[in-house]
N, C-alpha and C positions, 0 to 999 in steps of 0.2 A: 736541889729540886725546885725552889721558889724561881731562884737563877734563868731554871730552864723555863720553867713555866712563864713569868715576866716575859722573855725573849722571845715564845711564841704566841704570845699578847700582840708584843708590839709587831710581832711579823703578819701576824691576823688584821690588825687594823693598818697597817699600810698597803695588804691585796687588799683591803674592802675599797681602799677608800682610791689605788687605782684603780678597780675597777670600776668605782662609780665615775672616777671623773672620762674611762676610755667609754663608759654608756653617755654621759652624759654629751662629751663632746660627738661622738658619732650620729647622737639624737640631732645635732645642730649641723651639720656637717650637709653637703648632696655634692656626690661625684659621678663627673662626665668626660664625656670626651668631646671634639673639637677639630671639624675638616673639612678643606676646603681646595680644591684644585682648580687646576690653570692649564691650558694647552697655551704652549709657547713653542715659537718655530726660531728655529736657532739664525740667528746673523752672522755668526763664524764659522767657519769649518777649518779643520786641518787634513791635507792633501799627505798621501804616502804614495812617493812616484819614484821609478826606477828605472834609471837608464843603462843600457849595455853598450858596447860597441860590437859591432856588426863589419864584415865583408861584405862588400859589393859582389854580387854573383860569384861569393864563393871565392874571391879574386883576394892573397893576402895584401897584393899590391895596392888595394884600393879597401883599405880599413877607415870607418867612419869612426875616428876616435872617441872617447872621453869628455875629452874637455871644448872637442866640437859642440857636444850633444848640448853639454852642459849652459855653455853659452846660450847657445839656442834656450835653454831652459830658461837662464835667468832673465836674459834678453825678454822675454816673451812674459815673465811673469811681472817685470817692474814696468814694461808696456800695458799688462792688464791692471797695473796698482797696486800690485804687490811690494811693499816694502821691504828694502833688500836684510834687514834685521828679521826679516820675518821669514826669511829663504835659508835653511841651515840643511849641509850633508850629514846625514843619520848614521849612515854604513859603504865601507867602501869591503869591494869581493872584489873575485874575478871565476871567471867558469871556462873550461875547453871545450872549442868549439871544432868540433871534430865531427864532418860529413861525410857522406859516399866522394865529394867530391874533391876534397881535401885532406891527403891522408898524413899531413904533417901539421894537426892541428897545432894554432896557436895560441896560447892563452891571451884573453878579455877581459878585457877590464868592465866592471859594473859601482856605480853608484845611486845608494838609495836616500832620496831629499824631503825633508819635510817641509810644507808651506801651510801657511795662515791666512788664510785667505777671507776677507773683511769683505768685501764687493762682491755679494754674489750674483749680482747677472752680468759680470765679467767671468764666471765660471764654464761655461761653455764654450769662451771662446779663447782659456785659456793656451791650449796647446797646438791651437791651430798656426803655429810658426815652428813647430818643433817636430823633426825628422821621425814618422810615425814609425819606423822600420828598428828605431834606437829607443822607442819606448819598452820594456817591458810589461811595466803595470802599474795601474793607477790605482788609487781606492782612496774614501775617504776613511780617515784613523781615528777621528776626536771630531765633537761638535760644541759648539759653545754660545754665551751669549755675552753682547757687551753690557747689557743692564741686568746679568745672573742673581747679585748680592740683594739687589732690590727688589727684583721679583721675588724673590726664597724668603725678606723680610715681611714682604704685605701680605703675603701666604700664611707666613704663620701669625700674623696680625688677624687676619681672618680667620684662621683657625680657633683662636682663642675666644673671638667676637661668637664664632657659632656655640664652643663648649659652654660658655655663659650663656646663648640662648635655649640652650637643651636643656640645664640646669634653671633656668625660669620658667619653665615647660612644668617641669615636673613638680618646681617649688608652689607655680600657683597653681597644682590641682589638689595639694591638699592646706592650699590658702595664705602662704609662706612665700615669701620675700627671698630675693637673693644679695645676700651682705658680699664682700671682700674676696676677694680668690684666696684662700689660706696655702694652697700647691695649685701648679701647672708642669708637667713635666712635656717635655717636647721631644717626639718621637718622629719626625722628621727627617726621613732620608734622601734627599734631592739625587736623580740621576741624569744626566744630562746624555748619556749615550748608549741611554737603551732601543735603540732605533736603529732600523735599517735604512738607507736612502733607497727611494723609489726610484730606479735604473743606476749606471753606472756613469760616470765622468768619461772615463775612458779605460778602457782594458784590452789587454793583448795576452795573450799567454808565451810564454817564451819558448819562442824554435827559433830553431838553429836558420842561417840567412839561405841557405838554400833551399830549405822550406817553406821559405818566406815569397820567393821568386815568382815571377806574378801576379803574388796577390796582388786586394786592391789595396789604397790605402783608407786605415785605419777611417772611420771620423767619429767627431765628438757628438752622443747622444745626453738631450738634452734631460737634467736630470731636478729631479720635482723633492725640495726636503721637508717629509712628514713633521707636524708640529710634535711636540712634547707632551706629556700629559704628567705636568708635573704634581706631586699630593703631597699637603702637609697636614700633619695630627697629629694631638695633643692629648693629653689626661689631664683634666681639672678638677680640684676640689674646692666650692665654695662654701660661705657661711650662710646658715637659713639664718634670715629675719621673721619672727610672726609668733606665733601663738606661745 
């Protein structure tokens, strides 16, 4: 009986005396939070483009190949400053191209290319060398920036600069100092391709080449890319200084 009595003694005075020091430290303690954002308009993009081959009216004798097209592609994109490390095929297919007027359709070949493209007002006049009638479809896939790391670090440098001034806010209205960060936790989740571009680079929808038959051709509209509005925050806990 002494045993047990003793042992809820000493269990009595180690909750008193956490609990004085979890009062005592929260008396000293002021926690905030910490944010600060940035619109940033991207320097890079990655291109998703797809070429098909096509009949000339329909004609199997007069198929605009593959590796015509493709030429043309790459031709045109190391003309616009595209590096040829930066020009890679994604997906090769092929589709039957079977018309009213063609009833022995033949299978096509189709290639899907990814490009990086660094030079953007070379962007508009990428494709302007490349057979509009062999484009499928264009789209941009991925946006990026070449200074990403550094922007996302002064971000949350500022971040932390404001949670510390909300915590001196609040420390001197009741006449109290702000000591040391004790925690910062960083909640910061950077995206870089939540954005749509405003207009298109270039797009076609895929029909068949006898569908295609007088139109006009394709041209490239010119296309304007929305900055980012990127947000970093934080949760800080610092030390009161004062009373």
């Amino acid at each position: 009986m002494k045993k047990f009595i003793y042992l809820m003694a000493i269990i009595g005075l180690v909750s008193a005396s956490n609990a004085q020091t979890m009062t005592g430290d929260n008396a000293r303690r002021v926690s905030t939070k910490g944010y600060a954002e940035k619109e940033v308009t991207p320097d890079i993009i990655y291109l998703s483009v797809s070429l098909r081959e096509y009949l000339v009216d329909g004609n199997a004798r007069k198929k605009v190949t593959i590796e015509t097209l493709e030429k043309q592609l790459f031709d045109a994109a190391l003309k616009n400053g595209v590096k040829q490390e930066d020009l890679t095929i994604q997906n090769i297919y092929s589709y039957n191209n079977e018309t009213k007027k063609n009833k022995n359709p033949e299978l096509l070949q189709a290639r899907q290319y990814r490009i990086k493209v660094t030079d953007l007002s070379k962007l508009n006049t990428l494709f302007d060398e490349v057979d509009s009638r062999g484009m499928q479809s264009t789209s941009i896939s991925e946006y990026d920036h070449s200074q990403k790391r550094q922007i996302e670090r002064d971000l949350k440098t500022e971040a932390v600069k404001d949670a510390r001034t909300n915590a001196e806010v609040l420390a001197s209205a009741d006449g109290q100092a702000i000591g040391k960060a004790l925690l910062i936790n960083d909640n910061s989740s950077f995206s870089w391709n939540d954005i749509m571009p405003v207009g298109r680079v270039y797009a076609m929808s895929a029909k068949s080449a006898d569908m295609m038959e007088g139109a006009e051709e394709a041209s490239n509209i010119n296309i304007s890319i929305r900055p980012i509005k990127l947000i970093a925050n934080v949760d800080a806990v610092f030390e009161l200084n004062g009373k």
